[in-house]
FINUKE-914630 format. One line per field, with one value per residue (C-alpha): x, z, y. Coordinates in Angstrom, 2 decimals. Each point is the difference from the previous one (the first is absolute). Example, Ala and Ser with C-alpha at 12.3 -4.5 7.8 and 13.67 -1.06 7.14 Angstrom:
% FINUKE-914630
u: (12.30,1.37)
w: (7.80,-0.66)
v: (-4.50,3.44)
This chain:
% FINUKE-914630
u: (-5.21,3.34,1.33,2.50,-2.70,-1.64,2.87,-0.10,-3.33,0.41,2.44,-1.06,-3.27,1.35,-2.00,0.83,0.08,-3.04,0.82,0.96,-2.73,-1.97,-3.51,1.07,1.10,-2.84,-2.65,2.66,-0.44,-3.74,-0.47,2.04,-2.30,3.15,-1.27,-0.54,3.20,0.34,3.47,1.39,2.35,3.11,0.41,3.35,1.00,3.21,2.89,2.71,-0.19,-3.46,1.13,1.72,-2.74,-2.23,2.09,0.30,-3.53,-0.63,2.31,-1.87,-3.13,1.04,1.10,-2.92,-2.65,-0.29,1.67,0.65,1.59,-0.45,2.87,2.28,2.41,0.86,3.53,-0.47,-3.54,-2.98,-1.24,2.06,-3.10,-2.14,0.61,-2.54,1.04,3.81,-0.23,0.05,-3.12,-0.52,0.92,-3.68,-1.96,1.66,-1.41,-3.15,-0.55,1.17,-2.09,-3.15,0.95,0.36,-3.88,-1.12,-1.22,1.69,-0.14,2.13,2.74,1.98,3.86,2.89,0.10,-3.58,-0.02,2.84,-1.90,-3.38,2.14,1.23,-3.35,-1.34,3.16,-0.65,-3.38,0.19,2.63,-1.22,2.53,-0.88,2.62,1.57,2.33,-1.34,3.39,-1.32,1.88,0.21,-1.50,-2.91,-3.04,0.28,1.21,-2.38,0.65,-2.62,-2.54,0.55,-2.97,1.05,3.44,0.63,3.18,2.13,3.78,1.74,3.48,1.47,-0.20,2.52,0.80,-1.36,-2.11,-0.24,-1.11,-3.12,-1.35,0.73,3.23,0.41,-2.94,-2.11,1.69,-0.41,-3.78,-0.73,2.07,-1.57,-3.54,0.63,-1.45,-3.48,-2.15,0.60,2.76,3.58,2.38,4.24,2.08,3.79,-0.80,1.58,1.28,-2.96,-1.73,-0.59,-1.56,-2.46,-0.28,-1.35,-2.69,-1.20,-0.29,-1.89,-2.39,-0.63,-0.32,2.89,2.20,3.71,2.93,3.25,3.45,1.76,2.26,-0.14,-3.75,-1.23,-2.30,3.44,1.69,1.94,-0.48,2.77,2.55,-1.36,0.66,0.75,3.21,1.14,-0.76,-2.66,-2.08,0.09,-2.95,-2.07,0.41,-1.55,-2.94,-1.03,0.29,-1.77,-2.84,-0.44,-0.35,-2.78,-1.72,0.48,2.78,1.47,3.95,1.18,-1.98,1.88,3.16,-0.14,-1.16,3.12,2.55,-1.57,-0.77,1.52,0.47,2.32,2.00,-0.14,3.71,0.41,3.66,1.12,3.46,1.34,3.53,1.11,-1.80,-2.54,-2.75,-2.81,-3.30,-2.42,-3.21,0.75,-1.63,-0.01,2.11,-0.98,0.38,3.16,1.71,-1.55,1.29,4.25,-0.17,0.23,2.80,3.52,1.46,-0.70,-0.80,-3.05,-2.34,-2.69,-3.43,-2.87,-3.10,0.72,-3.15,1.48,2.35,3.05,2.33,-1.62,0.63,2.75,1.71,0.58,0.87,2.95,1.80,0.84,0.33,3.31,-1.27,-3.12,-1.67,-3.36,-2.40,-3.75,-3.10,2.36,0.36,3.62,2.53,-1.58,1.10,2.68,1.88,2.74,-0.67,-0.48,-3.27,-1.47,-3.56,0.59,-0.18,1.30,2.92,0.02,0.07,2.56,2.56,-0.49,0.39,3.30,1.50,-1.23,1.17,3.58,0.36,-2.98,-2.38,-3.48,-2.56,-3.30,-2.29,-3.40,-1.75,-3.26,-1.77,-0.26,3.23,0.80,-3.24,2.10,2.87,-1.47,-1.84,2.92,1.42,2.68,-0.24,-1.00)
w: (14.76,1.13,-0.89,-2.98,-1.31,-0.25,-1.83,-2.53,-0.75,-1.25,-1.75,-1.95,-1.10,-3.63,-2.54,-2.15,-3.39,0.95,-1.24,2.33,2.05,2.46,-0.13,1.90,3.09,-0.66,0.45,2.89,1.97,-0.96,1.80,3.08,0.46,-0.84,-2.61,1.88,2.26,2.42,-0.40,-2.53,-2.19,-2.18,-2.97,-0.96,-3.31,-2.51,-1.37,2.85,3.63,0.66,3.46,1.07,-0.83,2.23,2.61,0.68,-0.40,3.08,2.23,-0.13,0.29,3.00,1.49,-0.75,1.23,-1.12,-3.18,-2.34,-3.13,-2.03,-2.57,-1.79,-0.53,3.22,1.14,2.35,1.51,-1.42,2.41,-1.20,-2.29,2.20,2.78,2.30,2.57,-0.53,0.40,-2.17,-0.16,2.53,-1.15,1.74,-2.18,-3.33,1.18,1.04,-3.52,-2.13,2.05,-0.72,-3.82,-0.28,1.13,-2.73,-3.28,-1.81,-4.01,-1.84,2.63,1.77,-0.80,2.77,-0.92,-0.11,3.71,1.92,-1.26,1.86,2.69,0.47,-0.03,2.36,2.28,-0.69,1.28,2.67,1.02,-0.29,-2.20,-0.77,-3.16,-1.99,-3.57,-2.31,-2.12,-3.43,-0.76,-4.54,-1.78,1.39,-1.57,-0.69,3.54,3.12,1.83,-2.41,2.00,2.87,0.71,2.37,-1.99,1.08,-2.37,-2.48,-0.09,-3.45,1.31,-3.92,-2.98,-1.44,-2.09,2.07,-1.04,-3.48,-1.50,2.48,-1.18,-3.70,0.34,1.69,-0.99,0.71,3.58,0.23,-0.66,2.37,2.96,-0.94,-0.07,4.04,0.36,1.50,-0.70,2.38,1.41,-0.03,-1.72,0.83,-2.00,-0.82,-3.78,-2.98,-3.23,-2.28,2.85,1.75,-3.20,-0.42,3.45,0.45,-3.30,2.12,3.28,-1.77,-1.74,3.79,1.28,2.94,1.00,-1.35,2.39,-1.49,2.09,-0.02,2.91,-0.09,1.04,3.75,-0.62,-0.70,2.72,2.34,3.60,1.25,-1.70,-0.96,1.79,-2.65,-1.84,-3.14,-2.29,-2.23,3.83,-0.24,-2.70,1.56,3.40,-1.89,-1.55,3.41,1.61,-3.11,0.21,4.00,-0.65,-2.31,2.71,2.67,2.34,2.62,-1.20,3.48,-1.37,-3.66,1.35,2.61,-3.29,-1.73,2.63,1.31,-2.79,0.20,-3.16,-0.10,-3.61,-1.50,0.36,3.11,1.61,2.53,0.89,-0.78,-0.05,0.47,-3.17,-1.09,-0.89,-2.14,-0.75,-2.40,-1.50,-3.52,-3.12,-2.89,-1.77,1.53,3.24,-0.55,-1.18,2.46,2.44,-1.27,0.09,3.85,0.22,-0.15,-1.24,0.31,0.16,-1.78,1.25,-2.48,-0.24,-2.01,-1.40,-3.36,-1.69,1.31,-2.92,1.64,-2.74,0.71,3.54,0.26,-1.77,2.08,2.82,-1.97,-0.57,3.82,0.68,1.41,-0.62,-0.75,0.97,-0.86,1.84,0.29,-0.86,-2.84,-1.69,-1.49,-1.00,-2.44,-3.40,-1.24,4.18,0.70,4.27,2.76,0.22,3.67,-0.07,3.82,0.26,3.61,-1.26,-2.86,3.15,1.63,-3.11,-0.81,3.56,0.63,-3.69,1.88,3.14,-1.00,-0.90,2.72,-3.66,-0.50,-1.08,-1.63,-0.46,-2.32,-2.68,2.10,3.11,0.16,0.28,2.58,1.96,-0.28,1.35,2.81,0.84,0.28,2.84,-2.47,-0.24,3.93)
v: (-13.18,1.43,3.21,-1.76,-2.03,3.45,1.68,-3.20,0.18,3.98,-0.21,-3.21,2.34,0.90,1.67,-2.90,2.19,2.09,3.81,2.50,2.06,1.49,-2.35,-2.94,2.13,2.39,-3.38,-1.41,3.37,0.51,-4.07,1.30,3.03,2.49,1.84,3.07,0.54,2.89,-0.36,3.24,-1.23,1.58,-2.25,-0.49,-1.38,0.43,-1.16,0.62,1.36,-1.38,-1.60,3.11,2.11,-2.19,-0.06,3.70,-0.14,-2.76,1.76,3.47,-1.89,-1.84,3.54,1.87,-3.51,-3.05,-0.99,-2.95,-1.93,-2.23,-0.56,-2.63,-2.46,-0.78,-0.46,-3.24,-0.09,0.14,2.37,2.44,0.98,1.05,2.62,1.99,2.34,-0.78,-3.92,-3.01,-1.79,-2.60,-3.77,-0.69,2.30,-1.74,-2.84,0.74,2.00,-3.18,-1.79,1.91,0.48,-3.83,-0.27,3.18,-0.66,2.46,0.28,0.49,-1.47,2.75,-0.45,1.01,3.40,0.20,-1.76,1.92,3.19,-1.68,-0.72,3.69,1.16,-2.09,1.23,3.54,-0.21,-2.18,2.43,2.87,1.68,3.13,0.91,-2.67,-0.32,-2.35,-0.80,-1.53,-3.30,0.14,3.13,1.89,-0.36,-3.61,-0.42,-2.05,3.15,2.08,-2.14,2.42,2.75,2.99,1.32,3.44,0.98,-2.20,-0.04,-1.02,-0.16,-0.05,-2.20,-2.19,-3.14,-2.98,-2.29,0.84,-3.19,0.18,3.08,0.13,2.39,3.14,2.35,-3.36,0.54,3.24,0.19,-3.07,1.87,3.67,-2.00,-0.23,3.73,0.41,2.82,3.29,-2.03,1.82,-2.16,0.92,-0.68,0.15,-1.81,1.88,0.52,-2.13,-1.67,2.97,1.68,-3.23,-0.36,3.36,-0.13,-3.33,2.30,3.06,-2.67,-2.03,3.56,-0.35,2.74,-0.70,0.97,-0.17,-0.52,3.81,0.27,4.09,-0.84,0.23,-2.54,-2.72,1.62,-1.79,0.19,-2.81,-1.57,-3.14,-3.05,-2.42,-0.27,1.49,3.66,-1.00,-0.66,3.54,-0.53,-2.40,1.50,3.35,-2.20,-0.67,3.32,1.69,-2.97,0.84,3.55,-0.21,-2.29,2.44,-1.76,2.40,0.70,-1.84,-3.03,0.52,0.24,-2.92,-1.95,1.11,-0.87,-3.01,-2.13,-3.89,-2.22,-2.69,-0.64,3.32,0.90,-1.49,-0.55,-2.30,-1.15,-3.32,-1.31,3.72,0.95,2.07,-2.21,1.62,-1.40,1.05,-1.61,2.62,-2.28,2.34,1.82,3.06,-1.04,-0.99,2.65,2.22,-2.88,0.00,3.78,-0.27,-2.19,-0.17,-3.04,-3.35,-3.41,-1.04,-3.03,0.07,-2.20,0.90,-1.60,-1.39,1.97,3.99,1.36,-1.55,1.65,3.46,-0.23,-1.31,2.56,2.79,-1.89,-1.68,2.99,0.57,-3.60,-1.08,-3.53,-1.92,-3.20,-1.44,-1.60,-1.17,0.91,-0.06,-3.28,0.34,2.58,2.75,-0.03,2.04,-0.05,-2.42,-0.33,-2.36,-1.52,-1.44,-1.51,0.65,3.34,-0.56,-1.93,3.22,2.64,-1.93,0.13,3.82,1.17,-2.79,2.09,3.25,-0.39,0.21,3.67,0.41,1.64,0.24,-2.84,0.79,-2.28,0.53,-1.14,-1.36,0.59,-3.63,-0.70,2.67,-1.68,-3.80,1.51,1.99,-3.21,-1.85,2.32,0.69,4.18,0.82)
């Protein structure tokens, strides 16, 4: 088996209807002897800001020791998911682990979430990673990553509309995110209005210690200015510090955290054609507008997976679009819009930037990590 026919095989695991939860990684780790980790690990789980949180998180762990990740979607490689001590994971050590896993009897069947989260585990103790964040992929306690022992603080970046349908609406999402906290664990938070009142009757009854985001506090303080783009980093940046506090991190380990986190497609800008190219993976409607608050002007690319609240998201981004073309994972023009369409969204990137290029204005494009991931692929955005 190569490393490709490794990547296949993953991602064709499915959980083919099966409900959402944390047994079939809990019996996958329990067959690969990784039920008891000596890995520590911040959970991270919420709405928004999940993968920026994390990332602050690996870079002070890499400064103080030995640090890790494991997070998601990835961008172009697979290997993205999985990090320890500030690299990749090795295309070998995919291999070898599908390798193995095909051998197991495991039941029920471990799905691709369920398996990269194996995978990271393996990687964490192989390499002896010391700290890690454990970024949840949908909700919290209905998530794989509640199969993980060894949790030494929880971070609920916020709570907003995503993935309604799955949970019932937004109390139902609420509940299954606040079910994340772990007795005499601190939870952070920067959750209000309604969620933060039910998320903190579901803290008091778990018995965790509830932090909440207040930037007068000198446990959100910031040490740096953080290293990823836009204002509302200012929150997640303060997530982390607070969380490495309350585990005891030196403030030179906080700091370097702050200032030397990496994460590609969260407001990211290159230069193409003598334009500002912006790319971000925003996919709800909070997201969004948080997203077109940032910018000036300009040309929208947008892509998005036809079950998000396209409408919803789309909406604050229109109002500071100069123009707007659609592409995949959509599967046609949105209702209600009269714009291009490109099934390419190559062919889609090269239209907006050839209209953009001739005033020298901004592009954005959004809507999916996915399609920022085909595009990077392609070379197109280096």
């Amino acid at each position: 088996m190569d490393y490709w026919q490794a990547v296949d095989w993953l991602q064709s695991q499915t959980r083919g209807g099966r409900p959402r939860g944390p047994e079939r990684a809990r019996v996958l780790l329990r067959v690969l002897g990784l039920t008891h980790p000596r890995t520590r690990f911040v959970h991270v789980i919420g709405t928004n800001g999940k993968g920026s949180v994390a990332a602050y998180l690996e870079a002070a762990f890499n400064h103080a020791g030995t640090g890790g990740a494991f997070t998601s979607p990835h961008l172009v490689s697979l290997r993205e998911r999985v990090r320890c001590n500030g690299r990749e994971i090795a295309e070998e050590a995919v291999v070898s682990f599908v390798e193995r896993v095909r051998r197991l009897e495991v039941e029920p069947g471990p799905a691709f979430f369920d398996l990269m989260l194996g995978l990271a585990m393996e990687c964490f103790e192989s390499q002896a990673v010391d700290w890690a964040a454990l970024e949840a992929g949908v909700g919290g306690a209905s998530d794989a990553t509640m199969a993980v022992d060894n949790v030494t603080a929880v971070v609920l970046t916020n709570v907003a509309a995503d993935h309604l349908q799955t949970f019932g609406g937004f109390d139902g999402l609420v509940r299954d995110k606040a079910g994340a906290a772990r007795a005499g664990i601190p939870l952070i938070t920067a959750a209000g209005g309604g969620a933060l009142r039910l998320l903190g009757e579901i803290a008091a009854e778990k018995g965790a210690t509830l932090y909440v985001y207040d930037p007068d506090k000198a446990l959100f303080s910031l040490p740096a200015a953080p290293a990823l783009a836009g204002s509302f980093q200012r929150v997640n940046a303060a997530l982390a510090a607070a969380t490495l506090r309350l585990l005891g991190f030196s403030e030179a380990s906080i700091a370097a955290g702050i200032r030397g986190a990496r994460l590609p497609g969260r407001l990211q800008r290159i230069r193409l054609e003598g334009c500002d190219v912006y790319l971000d993976g925003a996919h709800n409607p909070a997201a969004a507008a948080a997203l077109a608050a940032e910018l000036p002007a300009y040309h929208l690319l947008f892509g998005a997976n036809e079950r998000k609240d396209v409408a919803a998201t789309l909406a604050p981004l229109f109002r500071k679009a100069l123009s707007i073309t659609f592409t995949w994972p959509l599967d046609s023009v949105p209702v209600g819009y009269e714009a291009p369409y490109f099934a390419d969204p190559e062919e889609a990137l090269s239209a907006v930037l050839a209209r953009a290029a001739r005033k020298k204005e901004p592009v954005l494009v959004t809507g999916s990590f996915y399609l920022l991931g085909r595009l990077l692929g392609a070379g197109l955005l280096q």
